[in-house]
C-alpha positions as CSV (number, residue, x, y, z in Angstrom):
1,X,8.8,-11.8,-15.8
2,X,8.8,-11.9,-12.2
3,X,6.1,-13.2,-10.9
4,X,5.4,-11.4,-7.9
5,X,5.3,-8.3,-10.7
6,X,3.2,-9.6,-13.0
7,X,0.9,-10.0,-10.0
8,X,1.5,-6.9,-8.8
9,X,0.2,-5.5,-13.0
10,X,-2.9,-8.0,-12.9
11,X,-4.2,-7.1,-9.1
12,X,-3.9,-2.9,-10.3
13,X,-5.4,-3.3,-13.3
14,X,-8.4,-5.0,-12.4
15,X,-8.6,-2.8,-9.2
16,X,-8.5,0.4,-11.3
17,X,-11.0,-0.8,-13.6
18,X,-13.2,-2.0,-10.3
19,X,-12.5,2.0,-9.1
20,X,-13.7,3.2,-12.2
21,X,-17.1,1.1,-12.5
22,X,-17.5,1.7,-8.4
23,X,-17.7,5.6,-9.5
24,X,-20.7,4.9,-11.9
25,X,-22.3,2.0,-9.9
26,X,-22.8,1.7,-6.3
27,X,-21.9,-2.1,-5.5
28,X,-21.3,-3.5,-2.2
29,X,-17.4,-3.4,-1.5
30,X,-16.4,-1.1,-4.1
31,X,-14.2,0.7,-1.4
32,X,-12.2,-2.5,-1.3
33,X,-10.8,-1.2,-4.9
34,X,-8.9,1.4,-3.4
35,X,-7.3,-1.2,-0.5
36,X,-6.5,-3.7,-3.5
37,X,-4.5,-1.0,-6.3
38,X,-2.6,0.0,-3.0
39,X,-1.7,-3.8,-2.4
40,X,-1.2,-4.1,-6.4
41,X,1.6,-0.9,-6.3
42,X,3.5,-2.4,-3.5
43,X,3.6,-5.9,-5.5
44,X,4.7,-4.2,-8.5
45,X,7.7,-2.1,-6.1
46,X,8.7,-5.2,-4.5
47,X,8.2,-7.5,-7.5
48,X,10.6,-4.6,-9.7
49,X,13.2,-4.5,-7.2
50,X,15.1,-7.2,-8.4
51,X,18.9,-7.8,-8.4
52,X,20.8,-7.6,-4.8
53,X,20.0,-5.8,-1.8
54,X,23.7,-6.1,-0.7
C-alpha cells in the first residue's frame, strides 16, 4: 500500500469520527475536523493516482 494512501485512509477516518463526536460535544477545535477529512481526500486522490503521468 502506498503510503501516502494509507495516510490519506488514517487522517479521514479519524477526522470523520472527530466530525461526528464534534456534532454531539462542543470541544475547542472541532472545526479543524472538517479542514483535516479535506486534507485526508486529497491524500487518498494523490496517494491512488499511481502508475505514470506521461
Amino acid at each position: 500500500m502506498n503510503r501516502t494512501f494509507g495516510l490519506g485512509v488514517g487522517l479521514s477516518a479519524v477526522s470523520l469520527a472527530g466530525y461526528v463526536v464534534g456534532m454531539l460535544v462542543t470541544y475547542p477545535g472541532r472545526a479543524f475536523a472538517i479542514t483535516a477529512l479535506m486534507v485526508g481526500i486529497t491524500l487518498v486522490a494523490i496517494g491512488g493516482a499511481g502508475g505514470d503521468a506521461t
